[in-house]
C-alpha positions in Angstrom: -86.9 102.9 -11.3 -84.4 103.5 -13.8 -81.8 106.2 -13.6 -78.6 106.9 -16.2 -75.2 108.0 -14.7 -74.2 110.8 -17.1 -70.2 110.8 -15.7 -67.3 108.1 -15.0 -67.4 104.9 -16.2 -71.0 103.7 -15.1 -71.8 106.2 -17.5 -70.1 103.8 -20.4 -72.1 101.4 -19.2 -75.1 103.3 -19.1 -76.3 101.0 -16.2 -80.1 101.0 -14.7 -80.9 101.4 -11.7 -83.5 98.6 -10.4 -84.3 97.1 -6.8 -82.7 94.6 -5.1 -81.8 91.1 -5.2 -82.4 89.2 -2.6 -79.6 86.6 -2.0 -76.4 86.1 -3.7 -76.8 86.0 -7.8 -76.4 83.6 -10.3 -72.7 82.5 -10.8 -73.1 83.7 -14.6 -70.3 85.6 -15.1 -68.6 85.3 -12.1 -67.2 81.7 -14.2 -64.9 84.0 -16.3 -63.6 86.1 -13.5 -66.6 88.8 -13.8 -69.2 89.7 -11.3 -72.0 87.8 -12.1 -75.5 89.2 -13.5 -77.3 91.0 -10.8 -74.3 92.2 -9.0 -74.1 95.8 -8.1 -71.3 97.9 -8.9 -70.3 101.7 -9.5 -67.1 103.9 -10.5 -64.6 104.1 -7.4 -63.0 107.2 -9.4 -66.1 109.1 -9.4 -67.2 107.7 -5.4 -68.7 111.6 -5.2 -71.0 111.2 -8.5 -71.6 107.5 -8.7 -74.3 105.0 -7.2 -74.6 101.4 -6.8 -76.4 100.1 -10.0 -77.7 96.0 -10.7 -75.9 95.3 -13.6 -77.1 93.3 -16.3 -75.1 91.1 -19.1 -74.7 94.0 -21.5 -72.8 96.1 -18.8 -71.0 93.0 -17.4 -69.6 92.0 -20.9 -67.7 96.0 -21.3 -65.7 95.0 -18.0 -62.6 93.5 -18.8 -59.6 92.6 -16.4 -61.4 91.9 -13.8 -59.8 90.2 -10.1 -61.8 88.9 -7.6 -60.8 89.4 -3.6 -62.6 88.3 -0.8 -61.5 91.5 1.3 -61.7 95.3 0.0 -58.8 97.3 0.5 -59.7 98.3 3.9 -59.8 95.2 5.8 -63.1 94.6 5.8 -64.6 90.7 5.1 -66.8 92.7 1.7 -65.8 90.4 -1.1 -66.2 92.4 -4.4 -64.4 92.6 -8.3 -62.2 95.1 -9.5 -62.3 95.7 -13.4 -61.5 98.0 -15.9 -63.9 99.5 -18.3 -61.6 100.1 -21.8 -58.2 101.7 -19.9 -59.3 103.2 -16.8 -59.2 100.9 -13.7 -62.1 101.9 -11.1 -64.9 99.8 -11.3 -65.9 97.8 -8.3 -68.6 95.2 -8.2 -70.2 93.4 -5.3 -72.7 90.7 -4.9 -75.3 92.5 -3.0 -76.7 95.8 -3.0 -76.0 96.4 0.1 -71.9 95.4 -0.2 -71.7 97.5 -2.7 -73.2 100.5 -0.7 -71.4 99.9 2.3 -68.4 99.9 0.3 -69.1 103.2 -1.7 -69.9 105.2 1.4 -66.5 104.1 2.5 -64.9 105.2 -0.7 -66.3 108.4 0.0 -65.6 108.7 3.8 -61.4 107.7 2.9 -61.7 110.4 -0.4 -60.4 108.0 -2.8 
C-alpha cells in the first residue's frame, strides 16, 4: 500500500508507505552516518500529521546531517537517527517499524 504525506518534511521526501521488514536492515547507508535502506522514519515536527514510512535510497540520500544515538531523548534503549532534510532538523529514523512507531506515539503523548 502506498500512501504520500502531503505536509512536513516526509512530504519532501515523498516517502511510500509499504509493509514491514522483518529484522534489522541492510547496513547500506547506515556506513555514512544515515539510516540504512529499509529503515522507517517520519517528521518529529509534524508528530500530529506524520506516519512511520520504509524509506528507500531516494529518500535516504535528501537527509543530510544525520547523528546516530542508541537512546531517544526520553531514556528509552530505541536507538534511532536524527537528520535534517535541507534546513529544518526533525527527521527521525529507526531500524524497525515498530521503533519507529513506538517512538512517534511518544512524540505525540510529550507534544513535541
Amino acid at each position: 500500500m502506498k500512501s504520500m504525506i502531503a505536509t512536513g518534511l516526509l512530504g519532501m521526501l515523498a516517502v511510500s508507505n509499504a509493509c514491514a521488514v522483518s529484522g534489522t536492515p541492510a547496513a547500506s547507508g547506515a556506513a555514512a552516518g544515515k539510516p540504512p535502506v529499509g529503515s522507517y522514519g517520519f517528521d518529529s515536527l509534524a508528530p500530529e500529521t506524520t506516519k512511520c514510512a520504509r524509506l528507500d535510497a531516494a529518500q535516504i540520500a535528501k537527509l543530510q546531517g544525520c547523528s546516530y544515538s542508541k537512546s531517544n531523548n526520553f531514556g528509552d534503549d530505541r536507538a534511532g537517527w536524527s537528520c535534517k532534510v535541507g534546513r529544518n532538523d526533525g527527521f527521525m529514523a529507526y531500524a524497525t517499524k515498530a521503533d519507529c512507531q513506538a517512538e512517534l506515539e511518544l512524540e505525540r503523548a510529550n507534544g513535541d
